[in-house]
N, C-alpha and C positions, 0 to 999 in steps of 0.2 A: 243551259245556264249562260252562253256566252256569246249565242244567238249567231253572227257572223263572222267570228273569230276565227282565223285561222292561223295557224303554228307559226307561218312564215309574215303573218301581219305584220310585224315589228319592224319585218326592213324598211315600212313606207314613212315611220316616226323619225324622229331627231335621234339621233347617236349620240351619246358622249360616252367615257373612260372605256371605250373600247378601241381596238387599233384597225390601224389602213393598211391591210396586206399587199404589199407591191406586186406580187405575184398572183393575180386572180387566177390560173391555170391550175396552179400549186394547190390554194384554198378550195376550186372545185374538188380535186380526187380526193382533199383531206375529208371534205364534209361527205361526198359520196361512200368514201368508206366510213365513213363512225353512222351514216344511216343505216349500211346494211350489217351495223355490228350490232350484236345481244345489247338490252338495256341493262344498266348497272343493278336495277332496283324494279321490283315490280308493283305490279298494279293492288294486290293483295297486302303486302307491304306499306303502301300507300295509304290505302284505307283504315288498316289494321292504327299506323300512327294518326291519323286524322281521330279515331275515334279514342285512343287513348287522353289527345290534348285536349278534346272535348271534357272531356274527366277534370286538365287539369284547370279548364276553363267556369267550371264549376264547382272549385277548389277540393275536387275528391282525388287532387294528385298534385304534384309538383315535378316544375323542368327542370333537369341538366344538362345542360349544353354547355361544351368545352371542347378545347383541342387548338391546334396550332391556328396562330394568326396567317401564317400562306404555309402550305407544304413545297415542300424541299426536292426535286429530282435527287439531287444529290446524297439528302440525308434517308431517303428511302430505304428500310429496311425491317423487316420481322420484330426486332428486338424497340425499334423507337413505338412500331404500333402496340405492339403487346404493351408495354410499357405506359401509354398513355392507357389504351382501354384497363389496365389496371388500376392507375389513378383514379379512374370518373366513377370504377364498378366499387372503391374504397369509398368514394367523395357519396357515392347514392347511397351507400349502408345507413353512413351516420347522419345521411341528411332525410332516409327513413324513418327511423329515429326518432331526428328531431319534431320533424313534420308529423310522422303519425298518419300519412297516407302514401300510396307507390308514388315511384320516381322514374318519371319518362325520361330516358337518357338519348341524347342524341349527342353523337360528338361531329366536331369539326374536322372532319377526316374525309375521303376518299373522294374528292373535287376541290379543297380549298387551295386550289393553284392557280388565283388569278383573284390582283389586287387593285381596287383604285386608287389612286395619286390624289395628291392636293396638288401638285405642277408636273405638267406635260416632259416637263426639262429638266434635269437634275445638273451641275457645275462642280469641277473635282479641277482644282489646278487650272483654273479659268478655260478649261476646255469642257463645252457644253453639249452634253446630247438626251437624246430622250429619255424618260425612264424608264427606272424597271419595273413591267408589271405585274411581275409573276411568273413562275416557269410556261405556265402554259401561252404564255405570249414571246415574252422574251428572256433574256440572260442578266443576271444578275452581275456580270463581267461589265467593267468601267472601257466597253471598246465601240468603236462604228458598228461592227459588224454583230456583236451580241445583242444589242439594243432594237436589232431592225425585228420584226415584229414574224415568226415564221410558222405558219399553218399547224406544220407537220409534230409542233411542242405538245398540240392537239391528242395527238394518238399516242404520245407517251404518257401524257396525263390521265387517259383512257385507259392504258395498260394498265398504266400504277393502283387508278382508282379500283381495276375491278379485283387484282390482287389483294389490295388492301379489306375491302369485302370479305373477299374468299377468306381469308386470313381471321378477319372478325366477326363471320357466322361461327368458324369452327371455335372460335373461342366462347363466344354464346351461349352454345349449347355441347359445347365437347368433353365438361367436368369443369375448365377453368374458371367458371364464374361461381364454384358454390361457395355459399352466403360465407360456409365456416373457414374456409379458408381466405374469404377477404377480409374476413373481419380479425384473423391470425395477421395480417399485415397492419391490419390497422393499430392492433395491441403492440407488432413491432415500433410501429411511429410513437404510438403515445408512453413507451418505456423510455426512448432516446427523450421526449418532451418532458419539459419541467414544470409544465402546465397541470395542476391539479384537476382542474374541471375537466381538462382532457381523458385522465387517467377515468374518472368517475361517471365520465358520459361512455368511455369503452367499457367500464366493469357493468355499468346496469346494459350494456348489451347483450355480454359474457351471459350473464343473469337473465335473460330473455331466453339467448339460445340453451341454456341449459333446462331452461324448465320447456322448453318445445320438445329438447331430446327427451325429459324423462317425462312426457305426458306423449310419446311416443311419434311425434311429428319431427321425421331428421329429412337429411339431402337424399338420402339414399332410397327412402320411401316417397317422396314428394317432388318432383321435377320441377317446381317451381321454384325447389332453392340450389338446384344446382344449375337451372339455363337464367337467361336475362335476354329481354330483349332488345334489344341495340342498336341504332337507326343511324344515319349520315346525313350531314347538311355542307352546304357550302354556300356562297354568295352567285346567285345566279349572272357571274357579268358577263362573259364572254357568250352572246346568244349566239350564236353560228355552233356552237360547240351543244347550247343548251336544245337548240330547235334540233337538231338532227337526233339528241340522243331522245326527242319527242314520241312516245306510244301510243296507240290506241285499248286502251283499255277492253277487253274484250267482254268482257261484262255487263261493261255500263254504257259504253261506247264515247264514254272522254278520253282526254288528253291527257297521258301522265307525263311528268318529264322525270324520263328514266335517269339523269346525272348521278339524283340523289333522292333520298326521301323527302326532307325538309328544304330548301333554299329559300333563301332573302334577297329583298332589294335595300341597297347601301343606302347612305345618309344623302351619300350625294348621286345617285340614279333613279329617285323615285318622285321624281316629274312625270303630274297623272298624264300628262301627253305625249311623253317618251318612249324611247323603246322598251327600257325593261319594263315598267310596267304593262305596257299592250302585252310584252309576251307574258309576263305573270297571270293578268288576269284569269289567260284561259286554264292552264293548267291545273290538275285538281289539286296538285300535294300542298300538304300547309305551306305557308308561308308567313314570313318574317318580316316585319317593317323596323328598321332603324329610323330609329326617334331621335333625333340629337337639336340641339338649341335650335337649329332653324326653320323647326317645323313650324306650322302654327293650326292651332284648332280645326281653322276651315281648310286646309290642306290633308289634317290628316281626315277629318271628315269624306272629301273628295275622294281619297285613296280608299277608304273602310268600304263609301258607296261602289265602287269600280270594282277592287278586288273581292268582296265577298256582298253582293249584291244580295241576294238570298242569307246572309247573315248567318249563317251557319256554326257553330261552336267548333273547335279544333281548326279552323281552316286561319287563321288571321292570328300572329305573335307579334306584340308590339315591343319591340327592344329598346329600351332608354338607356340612351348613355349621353352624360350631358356631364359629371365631372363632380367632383367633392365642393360639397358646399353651395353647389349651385341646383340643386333634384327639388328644392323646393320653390326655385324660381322660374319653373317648366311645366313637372311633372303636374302638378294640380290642375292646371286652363284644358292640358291633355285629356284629362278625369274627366273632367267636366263635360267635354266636348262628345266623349265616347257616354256618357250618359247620355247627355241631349240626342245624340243618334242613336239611344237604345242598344248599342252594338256588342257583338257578342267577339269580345278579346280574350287574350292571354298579356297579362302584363309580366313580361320580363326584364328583367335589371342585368346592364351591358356595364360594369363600373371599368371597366378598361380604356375604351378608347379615348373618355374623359380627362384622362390622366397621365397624359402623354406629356413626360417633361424631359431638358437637358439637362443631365448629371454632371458636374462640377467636374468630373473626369473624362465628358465631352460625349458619354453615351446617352442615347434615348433610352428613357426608363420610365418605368414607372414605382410608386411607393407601396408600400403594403396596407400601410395607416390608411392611406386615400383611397384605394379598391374597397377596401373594410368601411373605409366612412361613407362611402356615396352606396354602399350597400345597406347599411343601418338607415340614411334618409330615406333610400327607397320604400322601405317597411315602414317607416315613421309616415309618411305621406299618406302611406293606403289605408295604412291605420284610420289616420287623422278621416280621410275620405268615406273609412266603411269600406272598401274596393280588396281585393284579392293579391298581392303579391304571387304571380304566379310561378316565377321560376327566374332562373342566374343565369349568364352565360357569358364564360372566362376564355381568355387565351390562354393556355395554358399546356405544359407538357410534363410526359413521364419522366422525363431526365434530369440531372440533377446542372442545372444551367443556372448562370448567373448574369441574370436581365432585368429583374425586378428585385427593388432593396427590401429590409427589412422582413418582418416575420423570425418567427423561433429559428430558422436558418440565418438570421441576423445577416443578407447581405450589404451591403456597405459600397458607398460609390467605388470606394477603389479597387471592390473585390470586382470591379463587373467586366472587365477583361478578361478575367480569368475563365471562362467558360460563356462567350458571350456566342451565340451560334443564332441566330434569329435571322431571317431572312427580308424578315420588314420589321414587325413590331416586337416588342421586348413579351414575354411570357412567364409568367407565374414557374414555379419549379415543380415538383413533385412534391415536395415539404408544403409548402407555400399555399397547393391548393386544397390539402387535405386538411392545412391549419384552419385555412378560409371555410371549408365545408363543415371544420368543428364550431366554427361562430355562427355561420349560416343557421346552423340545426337548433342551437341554441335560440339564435333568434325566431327561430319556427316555433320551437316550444315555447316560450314567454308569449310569441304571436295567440297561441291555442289557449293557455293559459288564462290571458286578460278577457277573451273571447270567452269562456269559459266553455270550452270545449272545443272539436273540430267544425261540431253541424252546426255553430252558432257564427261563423265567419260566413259574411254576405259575399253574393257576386256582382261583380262589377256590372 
């Protein structure tokens, strides 16, 4: 498929939001060792999600994707991942549900430790130095000496990442994902909620799983309601990291990159001439394009012919994040343009990064109302189009944080001190995302509804 592609092709392209290691001795033994270390993710794995997004690329399934905007060396711990894959295995119940067909779950977990900048430089007290890109580059510390860019952040993120794995297979399939006991948390949320349609979309669940049990389909006869399968993505940017943790597929005899299952190239590294792209193309695991305002038809056309030349279904997620109120002044030429190329996508809705404002109390934040509105236009657009709404994908966490306002958790600019812990961007709560996933679902169902039916919703 990729004809004379090779893993390490990239370094001959333009580099950008990646860093200049002063120490090339240092970044040899680092990348020699993450070569001869185990992939995070395998080959089997790979496939297994490629062919599921195929599914939802022919609207017999719908995405979730969520999880921290950059992970945290610091915040690393059992209880924040349990905690998040908690959230996303609640947010996929009721967004089953809604939908009326399975939910591919991927969360942003086990590589999301490296971020790109909109400036090289950040300024704190007119003393100016580089910024921060993430733990797997540098330190989040306002010093010279944290800012400087060091290899070896490489193999703690390597550690972390396969931890965090080990950690969320056993959860997977080790009892903590059965159906009835997510859907017990869910009944927790919607008793503290004063939302009726809340309480009413968990009782006809309640009413679902009760007539399964007593038509004799429970967790304990059926493994499919107590495992879930669960995948990882991050944003492919640091390649020196991404090329070594590169496999050969034993199989097939392609390229997997072991990092993660799913990775993306950003809004601002997906110049069809650059490096991330070169290294995306050859690799087989799906992949993510961010779509944000400054794309334009014949760019994203260029990218579509490059990275999935053979057109393939599951392999190409288009993520749009362009901001409230503005999905209908984008999202359409986009349609359009993936028509005219016949192309076979996943359209996804990114309403976060859109949404990035300064709070009156001086924090970055985002609104609840405006994740909510540029997710209702999403669906409005594709309607309008005929086209699939394929899937959401939020920053978001298990913990009860305050980063983003508004929602039934009613946070408020001046609460947002009060538990502000975000290491780049602001993230939905735990409340916040499951409130979102109860609108979501809604809006799936009304979607099915006017369709009249599931099998009467066209493909893109």
């Amino acid at each position: 498929m990729t004809g004379d592609w090779t893993k390490s092709a990239w370094r001959s392209k333009p580099r950008i939001q990646m860093p200049d290691y002063p120490d090339q001795g240092k970044l040899d033994r680092v990348q020699n060792q993450l070569a001869m270390s185990p992939p995070l993710v395998f080959a089997g794995e790979v496939r297994q999600l490629r062919n599921e997004l195929a599914k939802v690329c022919e609207g017999k399934a719908f995405l979730l994707q969520g999880g921290d905007c950059a992970e945290s060396f610091q915040e690393y711990n059992a209880d924040s991942i349990r905690d998040t894959f908690r959230v996303l295995l609640q947010m996929a119940i009721v967004l089953t549900f809604g939908a009326k067909r399975p939910i591919v779950k991927i969360g942003r977990m086990a590589g999301q430790f490296a971020k790109p900048r909109s400036s090289s430089v950040e300024t704190v007290d007119d003393v100016e130095l580089p910024s921060y890109r993430g733990d797997m580059i540098n330190d989040i510390e306002f010093s010279e000496s944290s800012r400087i860019p060091d290899p070896e952040r490489m193999l703690t993120a390597y550690s972390q990442s396969a931890a965090t794995l080990n950690l969320l297979r056993a959860f997977s399939h080790g009892g903590y994902a059965d159906i009835t006991r997510v859907h017990t948390w869910n009944l927790e949320f919607t008793e503290k909620s004063d939302s009726e349609k809340y309480h009413q979309i968990a009782n006809r669940i309640t009413d679902a799983l009760e007539f399964m049990e007593a038509a004799g389909v429970n967790a304990e006869k059926l493994n499919t309601l107590r495992q879930v399968d669960f995948y990882t993505s991050h944003e492919a940017l640091l390649l020196e990291y991404e090329e070594m943790l590169s496999r050969v597929d034993s199989l097939t005899g392609d390229i997997i990159a072991g990092s993660g299952h799913f990775i993306w190239i950003g809004d601002r590294t997906r110049q069809p001439d650059g490096a991330h792209v070169e290294f995306c193309r050859g690799v087989q695991n799906p992949l993510g394009i961010k779509c944000g305002p400054s794309i334009t038809p014949e760019d994203l056309k260029v990218l579509l012919e490059k990275l999935n030349p053979q057109n393939e279904a599951g392999r190409i997620t288009l993520i749009a994040r362009f901001g409230n109120n503005k999905v209908a002044d984008y999202l359409p030429n986009l349609i359009k343009a993936v028509k005219e190329a016949g192309a076979n996508v996943i359209w996804s809705c990114d309403p976060m990064h859109g949404n990035t404002e300064k709070s009156s109390s001086g924090y970055k934040t985002r609104r609840f109302e405006n994740v909510l509105g540029e997710v209702h236009q999403f669906f409005d657009v594709h309607h309008d189009e005929g086209t699939i709404p394929g899937g959401v994908h939020f920053e978001m966490t298990g913990k009860d944080v305050t980063e983003c306002t508004g929602g039934l958790s009613a946070v408020s600019d001046e609460d947002l001190g009060d538990r502000y812990h975000t290491v780049c961007d602001p993230r939905l709560n735990s409340s916040q995302a499951l409130e979102l996933a109860f609108l979501v679902s809604e809006e799936l169902a009304s979607r099915i509804s006017r369709n009249n039916g599931p099998n009467k919703v066209r493909a893109a």
